[in-house]
N, CA, C and O of each residue as an XYZ file, in Angstrom:
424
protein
N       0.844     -1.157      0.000
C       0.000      0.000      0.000
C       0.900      1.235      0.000
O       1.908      1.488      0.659
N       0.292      1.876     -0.862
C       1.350      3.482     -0.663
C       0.609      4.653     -0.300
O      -0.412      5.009     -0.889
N       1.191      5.327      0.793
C       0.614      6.048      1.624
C       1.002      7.618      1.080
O       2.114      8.040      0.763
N       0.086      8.120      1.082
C       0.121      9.835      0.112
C      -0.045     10.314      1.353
O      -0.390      9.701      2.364
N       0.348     11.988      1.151
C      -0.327     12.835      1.955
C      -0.418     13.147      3.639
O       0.701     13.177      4.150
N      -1.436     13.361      4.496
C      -1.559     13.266      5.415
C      -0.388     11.983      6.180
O       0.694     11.937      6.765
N      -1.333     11.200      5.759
C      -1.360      9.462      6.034
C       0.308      9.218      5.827
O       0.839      8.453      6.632
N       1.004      9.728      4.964
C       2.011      8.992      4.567
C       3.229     10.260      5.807
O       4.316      9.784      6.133
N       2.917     11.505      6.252
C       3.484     12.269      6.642
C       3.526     11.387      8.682
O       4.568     11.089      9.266
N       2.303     11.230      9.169
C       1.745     10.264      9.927
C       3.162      8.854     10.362
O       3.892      8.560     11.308
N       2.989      8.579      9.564
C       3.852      7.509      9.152
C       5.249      7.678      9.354
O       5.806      6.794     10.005
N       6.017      8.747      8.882
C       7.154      9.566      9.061
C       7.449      9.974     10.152
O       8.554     10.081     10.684
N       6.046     10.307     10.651
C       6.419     10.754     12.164
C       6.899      9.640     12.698
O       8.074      9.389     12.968
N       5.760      8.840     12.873
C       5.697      7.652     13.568
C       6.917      6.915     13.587
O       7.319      6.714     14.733
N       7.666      6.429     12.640
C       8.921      5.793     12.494
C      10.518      6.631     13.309
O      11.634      6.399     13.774
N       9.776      7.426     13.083
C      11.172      8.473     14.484
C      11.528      7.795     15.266
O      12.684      7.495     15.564
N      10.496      7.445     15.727
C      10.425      6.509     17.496
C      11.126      5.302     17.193
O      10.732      4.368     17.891
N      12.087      4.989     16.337
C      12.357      3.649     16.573
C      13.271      2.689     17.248
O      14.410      3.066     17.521
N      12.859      1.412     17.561
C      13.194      0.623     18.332
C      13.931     -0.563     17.784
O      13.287     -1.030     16.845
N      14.722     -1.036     17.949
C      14.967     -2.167     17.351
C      14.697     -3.837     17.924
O      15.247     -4.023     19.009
N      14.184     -4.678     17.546
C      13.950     -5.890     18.233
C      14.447     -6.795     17.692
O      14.537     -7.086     16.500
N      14.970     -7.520     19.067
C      15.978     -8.732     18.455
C      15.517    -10.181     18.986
O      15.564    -10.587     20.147
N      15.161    -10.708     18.092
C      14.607    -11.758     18.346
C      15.137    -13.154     18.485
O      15.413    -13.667     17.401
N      15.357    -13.928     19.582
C      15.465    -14.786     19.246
C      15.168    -16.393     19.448
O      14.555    -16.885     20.395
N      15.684    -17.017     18.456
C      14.567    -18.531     18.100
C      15.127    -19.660     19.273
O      16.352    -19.705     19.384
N      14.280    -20.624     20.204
C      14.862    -21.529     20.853
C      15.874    -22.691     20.144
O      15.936    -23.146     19.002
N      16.471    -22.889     21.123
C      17.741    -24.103     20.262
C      17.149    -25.612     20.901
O      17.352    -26.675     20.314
N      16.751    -25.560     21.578
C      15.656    -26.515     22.228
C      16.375    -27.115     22.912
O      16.530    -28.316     22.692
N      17.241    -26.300     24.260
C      17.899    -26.984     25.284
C      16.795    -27.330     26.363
O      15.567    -27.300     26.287
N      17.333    -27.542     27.008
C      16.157    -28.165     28.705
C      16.244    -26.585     29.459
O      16.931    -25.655     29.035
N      15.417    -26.556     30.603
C      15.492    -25.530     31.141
C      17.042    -25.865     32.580
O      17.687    -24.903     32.998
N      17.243    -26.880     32.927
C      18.584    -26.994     33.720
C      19.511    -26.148     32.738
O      20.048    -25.079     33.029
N      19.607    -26.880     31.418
C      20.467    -26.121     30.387
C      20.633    -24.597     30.183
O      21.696    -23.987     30.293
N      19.686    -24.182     29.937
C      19.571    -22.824     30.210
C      19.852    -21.960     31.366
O      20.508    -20.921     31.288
N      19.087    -22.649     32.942
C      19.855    -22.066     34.087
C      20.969    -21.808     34.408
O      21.396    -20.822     35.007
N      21.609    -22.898     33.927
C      23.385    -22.984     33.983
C      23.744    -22.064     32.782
O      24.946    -22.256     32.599
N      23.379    -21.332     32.046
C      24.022    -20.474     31.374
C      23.466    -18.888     31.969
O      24.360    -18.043     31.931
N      22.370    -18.484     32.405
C      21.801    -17.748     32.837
C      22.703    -17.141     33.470
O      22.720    -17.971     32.562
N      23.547    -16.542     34.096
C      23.776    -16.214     35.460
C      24.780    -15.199     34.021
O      24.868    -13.979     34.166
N      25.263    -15.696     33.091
C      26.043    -14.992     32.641
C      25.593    -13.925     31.543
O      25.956    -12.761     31.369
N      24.449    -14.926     30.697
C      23.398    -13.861     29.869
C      22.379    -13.087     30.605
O      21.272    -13.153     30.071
N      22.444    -12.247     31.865
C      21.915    -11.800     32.934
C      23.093    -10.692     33.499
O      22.710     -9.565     33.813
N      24.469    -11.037     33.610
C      25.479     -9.993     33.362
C      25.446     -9.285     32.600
O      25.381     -8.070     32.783
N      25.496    -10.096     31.063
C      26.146     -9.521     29.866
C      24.756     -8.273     29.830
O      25.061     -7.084     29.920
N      23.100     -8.730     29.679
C      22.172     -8.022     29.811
C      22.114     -6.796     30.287
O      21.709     -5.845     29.620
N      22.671     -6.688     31.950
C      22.853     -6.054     32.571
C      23.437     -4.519     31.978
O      22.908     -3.409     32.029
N      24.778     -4.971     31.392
C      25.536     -4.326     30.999
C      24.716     -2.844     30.376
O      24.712     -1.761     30.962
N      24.041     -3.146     29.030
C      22.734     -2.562     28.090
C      21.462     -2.284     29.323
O      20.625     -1.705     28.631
N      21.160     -2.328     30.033
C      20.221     -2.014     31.076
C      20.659     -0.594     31.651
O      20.208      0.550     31.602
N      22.192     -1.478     32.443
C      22.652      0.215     33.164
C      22.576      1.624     32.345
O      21.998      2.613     32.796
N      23.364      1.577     30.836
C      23.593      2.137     29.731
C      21.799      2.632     29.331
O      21.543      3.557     28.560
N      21.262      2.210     29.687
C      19.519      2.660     29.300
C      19.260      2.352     28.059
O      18.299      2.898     27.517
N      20.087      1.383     27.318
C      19.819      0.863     26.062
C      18.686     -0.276     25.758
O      18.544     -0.809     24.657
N      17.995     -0.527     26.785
C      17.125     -1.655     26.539
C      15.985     -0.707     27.134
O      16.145      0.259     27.880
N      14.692     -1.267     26.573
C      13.080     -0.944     26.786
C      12.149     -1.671     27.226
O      11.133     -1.243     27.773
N      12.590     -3.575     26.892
C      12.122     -4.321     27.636
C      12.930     -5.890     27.354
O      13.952     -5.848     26.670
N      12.567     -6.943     27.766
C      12.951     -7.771     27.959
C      12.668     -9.149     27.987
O      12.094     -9.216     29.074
N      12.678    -10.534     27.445
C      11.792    -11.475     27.950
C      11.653    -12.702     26.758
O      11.920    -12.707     25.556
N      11.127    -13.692     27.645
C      11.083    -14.974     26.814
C       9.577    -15.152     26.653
O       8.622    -14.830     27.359
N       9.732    -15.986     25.084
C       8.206    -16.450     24.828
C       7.898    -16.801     25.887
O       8.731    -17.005     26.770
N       6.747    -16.937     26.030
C       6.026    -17.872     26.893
C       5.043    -19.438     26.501
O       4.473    -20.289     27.184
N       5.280    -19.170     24.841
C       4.367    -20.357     24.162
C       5.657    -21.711     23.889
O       6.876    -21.735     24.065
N       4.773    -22.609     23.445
C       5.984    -23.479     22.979
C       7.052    -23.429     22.370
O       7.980    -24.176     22.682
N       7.126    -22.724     21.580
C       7.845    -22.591     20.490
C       9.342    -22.018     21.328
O      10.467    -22.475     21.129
N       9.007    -20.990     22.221
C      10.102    -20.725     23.151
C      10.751    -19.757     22.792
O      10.169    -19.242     21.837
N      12.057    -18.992     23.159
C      12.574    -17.880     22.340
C      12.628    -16.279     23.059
O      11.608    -15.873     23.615
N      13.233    -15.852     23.037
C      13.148    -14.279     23.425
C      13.018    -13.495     22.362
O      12.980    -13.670     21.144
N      12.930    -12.157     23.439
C      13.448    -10.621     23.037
C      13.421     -9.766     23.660
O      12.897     -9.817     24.772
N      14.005     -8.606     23.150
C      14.528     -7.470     23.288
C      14.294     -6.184     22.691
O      14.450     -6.122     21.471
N      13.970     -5.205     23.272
C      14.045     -4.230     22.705
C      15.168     -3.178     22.617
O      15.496     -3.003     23.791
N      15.585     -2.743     22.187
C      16.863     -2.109     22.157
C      16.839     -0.522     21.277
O      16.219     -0.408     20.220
N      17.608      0.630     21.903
C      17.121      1.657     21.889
C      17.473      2.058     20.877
O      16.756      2.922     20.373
N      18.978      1.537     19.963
C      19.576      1.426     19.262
C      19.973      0.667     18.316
O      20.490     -0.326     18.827
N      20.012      0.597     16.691
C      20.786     -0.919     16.468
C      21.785     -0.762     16.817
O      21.980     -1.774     17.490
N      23.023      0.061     16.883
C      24.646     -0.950     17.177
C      24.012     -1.597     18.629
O      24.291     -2.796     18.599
N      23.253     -1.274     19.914
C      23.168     -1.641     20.633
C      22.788     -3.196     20.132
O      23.643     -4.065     20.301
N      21.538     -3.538     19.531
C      21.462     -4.717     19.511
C      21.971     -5.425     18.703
O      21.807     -6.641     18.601
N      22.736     -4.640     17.954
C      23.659     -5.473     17.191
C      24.798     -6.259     17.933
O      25.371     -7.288     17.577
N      24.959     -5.549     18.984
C      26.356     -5.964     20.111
C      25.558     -7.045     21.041
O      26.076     -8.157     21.144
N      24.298     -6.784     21.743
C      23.906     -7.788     22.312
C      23.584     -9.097     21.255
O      23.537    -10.214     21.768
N      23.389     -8.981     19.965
C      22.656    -10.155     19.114
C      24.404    -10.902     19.269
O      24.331    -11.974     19.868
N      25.567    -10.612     18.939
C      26.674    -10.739     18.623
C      27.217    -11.458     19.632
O      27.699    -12.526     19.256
N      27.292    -11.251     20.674
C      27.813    -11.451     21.919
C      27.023    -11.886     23.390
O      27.603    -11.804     24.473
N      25.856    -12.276     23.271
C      24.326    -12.545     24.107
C      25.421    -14.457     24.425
O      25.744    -15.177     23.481
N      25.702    -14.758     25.769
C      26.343    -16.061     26.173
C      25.050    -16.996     25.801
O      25.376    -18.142     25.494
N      24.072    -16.807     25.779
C      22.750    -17.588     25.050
C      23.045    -17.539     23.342
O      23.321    -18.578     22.742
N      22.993    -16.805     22.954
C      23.860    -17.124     21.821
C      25.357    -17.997     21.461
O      25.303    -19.133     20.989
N      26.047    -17.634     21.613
C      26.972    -18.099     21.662
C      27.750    -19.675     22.482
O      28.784    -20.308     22.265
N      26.656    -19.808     23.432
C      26.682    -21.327     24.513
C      25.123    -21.768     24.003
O      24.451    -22.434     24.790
N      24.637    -21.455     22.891
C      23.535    -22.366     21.972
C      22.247    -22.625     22.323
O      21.441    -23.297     21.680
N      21.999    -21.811     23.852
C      20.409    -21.898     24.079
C      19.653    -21.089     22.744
O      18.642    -21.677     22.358
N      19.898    -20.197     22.209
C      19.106    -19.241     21.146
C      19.982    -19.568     20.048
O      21.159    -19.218     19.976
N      19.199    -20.427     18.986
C      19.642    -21.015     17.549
C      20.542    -19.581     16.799
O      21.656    -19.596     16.275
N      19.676    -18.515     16.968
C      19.765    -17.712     15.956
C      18.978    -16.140     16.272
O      17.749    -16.100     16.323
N      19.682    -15.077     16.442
C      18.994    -13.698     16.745
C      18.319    -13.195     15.263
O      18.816    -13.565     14.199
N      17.267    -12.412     15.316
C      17.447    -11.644     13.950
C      16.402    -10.608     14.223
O      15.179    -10.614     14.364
N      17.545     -9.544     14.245
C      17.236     -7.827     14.513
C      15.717     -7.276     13.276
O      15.529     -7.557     12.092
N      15.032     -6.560     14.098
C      14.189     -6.082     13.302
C      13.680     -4.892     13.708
O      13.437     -4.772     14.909
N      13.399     -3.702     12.747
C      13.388     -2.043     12.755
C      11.489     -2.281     13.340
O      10.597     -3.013     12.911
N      11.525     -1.460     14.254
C      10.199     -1.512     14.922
C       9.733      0.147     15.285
O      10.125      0.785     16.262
N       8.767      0.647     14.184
C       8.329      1.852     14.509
C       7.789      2.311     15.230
O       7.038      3.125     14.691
N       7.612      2.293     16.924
C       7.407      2.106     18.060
C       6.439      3.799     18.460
O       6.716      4.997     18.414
N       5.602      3.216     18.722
C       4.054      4.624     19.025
C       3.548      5.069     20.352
O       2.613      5.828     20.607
N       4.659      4.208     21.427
C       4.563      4.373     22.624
C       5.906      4.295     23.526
O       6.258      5.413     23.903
N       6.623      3.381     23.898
C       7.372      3.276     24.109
C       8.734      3.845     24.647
O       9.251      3.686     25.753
N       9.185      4.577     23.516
C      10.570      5.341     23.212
C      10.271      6.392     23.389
O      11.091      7.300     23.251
């Protein structure tokens, strides 16, 4: 759809606000598995918290499993997608950042 006018100016605004979300997919460890890595993807987190770079936080809650993040910045979540010890120690298969035009939030 292509947005003219009013509607399309609306839109412009709206995308100012943006957020970036990083998503990511379960690797389908156990939850022991995951605890034992926790303590460190909970540091690293931390880190982007103090810095006020994050907006929110959290794991699916459905089967499928998985987090995210909101992040205030991309290099920010580019550095957490990169370097997240859940990433990298294989609880989260795979991150993948996405531009989120955010209408409340930010």
């Amino acid at each position: 759809m292509l947005l003219r006018g009013k509607r399309a100016e609306k839109f412009v605004k709206k995308s100012e606000n943006m957020l970036f979300a990083v998503i990511g997919s379960s690797a389908g460890k156990t939850r022991d598995e995951i605890m034992a890595i926790y303590p460190r993807h909970k540091a690293f987190l931390d880190q982007f918290l103090t810095r006020g770079e994050v907006v929110g936080v959290g794991p699916f809650t459905d089967p499928g499993g998985g987090n995210m993040a909101l992040f205030r910045s991309r290099a920010a979540a580019e550095a957490f997608a990169k370097s997240d010890p859940f990433y990298l120690e294989g609880v989260v298969r795979e991150y993948q950042i996405k531009d989120w035009g955010d209408n409340m939030l930010s």
